[in-house]
C-alpha positions in Angstrom: -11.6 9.9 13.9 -9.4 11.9 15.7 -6.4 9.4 15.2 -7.1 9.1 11.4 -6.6 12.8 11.2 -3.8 13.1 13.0 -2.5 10.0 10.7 -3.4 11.5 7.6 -1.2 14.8 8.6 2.0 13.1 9.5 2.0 10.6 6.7 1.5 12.6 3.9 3.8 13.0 0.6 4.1 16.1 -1.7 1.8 15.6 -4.5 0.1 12.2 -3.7 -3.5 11.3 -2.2 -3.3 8.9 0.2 -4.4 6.3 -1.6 -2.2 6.4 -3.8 0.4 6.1 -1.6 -0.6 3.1 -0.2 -1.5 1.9 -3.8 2.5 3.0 -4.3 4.0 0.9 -1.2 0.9 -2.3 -2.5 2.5 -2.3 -5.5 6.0 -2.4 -4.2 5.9 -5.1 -1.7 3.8 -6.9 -4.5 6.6 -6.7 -7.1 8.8 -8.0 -4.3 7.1 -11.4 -4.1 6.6 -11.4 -8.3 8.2 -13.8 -10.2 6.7 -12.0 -13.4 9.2 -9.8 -15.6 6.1 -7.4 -16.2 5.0 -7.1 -12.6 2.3 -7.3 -10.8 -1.0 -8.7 -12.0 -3.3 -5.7 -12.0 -6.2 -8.7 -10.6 -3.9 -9.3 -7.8 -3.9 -5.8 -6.9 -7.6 -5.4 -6.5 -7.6 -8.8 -4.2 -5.2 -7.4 -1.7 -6.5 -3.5 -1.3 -10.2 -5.2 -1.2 -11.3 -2.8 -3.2 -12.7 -2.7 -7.0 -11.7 -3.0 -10.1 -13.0 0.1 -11.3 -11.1 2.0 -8.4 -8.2 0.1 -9.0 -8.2 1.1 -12.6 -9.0 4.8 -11.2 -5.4 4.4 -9.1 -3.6 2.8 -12.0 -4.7 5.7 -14.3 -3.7 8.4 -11.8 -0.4 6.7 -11.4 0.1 6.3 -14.8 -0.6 10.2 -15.9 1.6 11.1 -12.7 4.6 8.7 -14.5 4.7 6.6 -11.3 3.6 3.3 -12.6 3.5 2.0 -16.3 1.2 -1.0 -17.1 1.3 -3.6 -19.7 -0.4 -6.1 -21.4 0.0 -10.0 -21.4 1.2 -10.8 -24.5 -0.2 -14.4 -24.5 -3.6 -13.5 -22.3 -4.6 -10.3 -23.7 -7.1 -10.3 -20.7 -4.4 -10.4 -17.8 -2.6 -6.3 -17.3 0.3 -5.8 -15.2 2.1 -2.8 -13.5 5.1 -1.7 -12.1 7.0 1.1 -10.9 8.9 3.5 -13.1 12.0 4.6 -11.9 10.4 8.1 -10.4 8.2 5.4 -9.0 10.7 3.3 -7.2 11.9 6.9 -5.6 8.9 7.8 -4.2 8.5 4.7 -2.7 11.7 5.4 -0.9 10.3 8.0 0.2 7.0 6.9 1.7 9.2 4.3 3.1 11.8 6.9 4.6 8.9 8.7 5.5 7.5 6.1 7.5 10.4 5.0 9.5 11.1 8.2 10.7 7.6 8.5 12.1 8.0 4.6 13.4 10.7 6.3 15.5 9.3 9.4 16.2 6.4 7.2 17.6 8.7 4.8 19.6 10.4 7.6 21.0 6.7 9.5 22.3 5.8 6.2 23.7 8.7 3.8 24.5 10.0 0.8 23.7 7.7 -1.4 25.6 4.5 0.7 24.9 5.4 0.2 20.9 5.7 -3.2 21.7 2.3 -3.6 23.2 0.5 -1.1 20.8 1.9 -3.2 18.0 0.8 -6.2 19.9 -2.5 -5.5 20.5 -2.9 -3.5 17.0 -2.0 -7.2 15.2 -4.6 -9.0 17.6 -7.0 -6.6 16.3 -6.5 -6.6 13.0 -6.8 -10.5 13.1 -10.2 -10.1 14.9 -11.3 -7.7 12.4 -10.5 -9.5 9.2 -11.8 -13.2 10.4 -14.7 -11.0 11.3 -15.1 -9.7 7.9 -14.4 -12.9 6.4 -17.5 -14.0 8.6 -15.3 -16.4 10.6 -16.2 -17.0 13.6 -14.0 -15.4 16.4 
């Protein structure tokens, strides 16, 4: 708990929850890996957060009213929604990004290079643990 607070104070960004700024850098390294001139599926988004549709849909419409995202409608499935960042969008991103590199650094310089190394090592092994656990695979 202790370490989530301290997260939460060092990885902030004027104006945003922090959910939305990891909806923000989702969406980005989503659009990244799109092949779709509208974006990102708005379906594709709820699978990797693991979260809900309606919470989704509570992101998108935050987003949205805060001009970070726009979303659209498949012209041919009028079932299927996608997003993407506006431009104002794409700079906050930058900045979350920016934001996150410098306290990458700040990190590796507190701790050194070979203590990074091993918390990021042991942080992956970890997270693999945690999601085959979830995933009710056995571990």
């Amino acid at each position: 708990m202790n370490f989530k607070r301290a997260e939460l104070q060092n990885f902030k960004v004027a104006g945003l929850k922090r959910s939305e700024t990891r909806f923000l850098f989702m969406l980005h390294q989503g659009l990244q890996h799109s092949n779709h001139e509208q974006g990102m599926k708005v379906s594709d988004a709820t699978a990797i957060l693991r979260v809900s549709k309606p919470s989704v849909t509570q992101q998108i419409n935050a987003l949205e009213e805060k001009k970070l995202i726009i979303r659209s409608q498949d012209p041919v499935d009028k079932r299927a929604a996608y997003i993407q960042l506006t431009g104002q969008g794409k700079e906050v991103v930058a900045e979350i990004i920016s934001t996150f590199h410098k306290n990458f650094e700040d990190m590796t310089l507190f701790l050194g290079k070979d203590e990074m190394e091993k918390l990021i090592s042991l942080l992956d092994r970890l997270t693999e643990y945690l999601n085959k656990k979830a995933e009710n695979k056995e571990v």
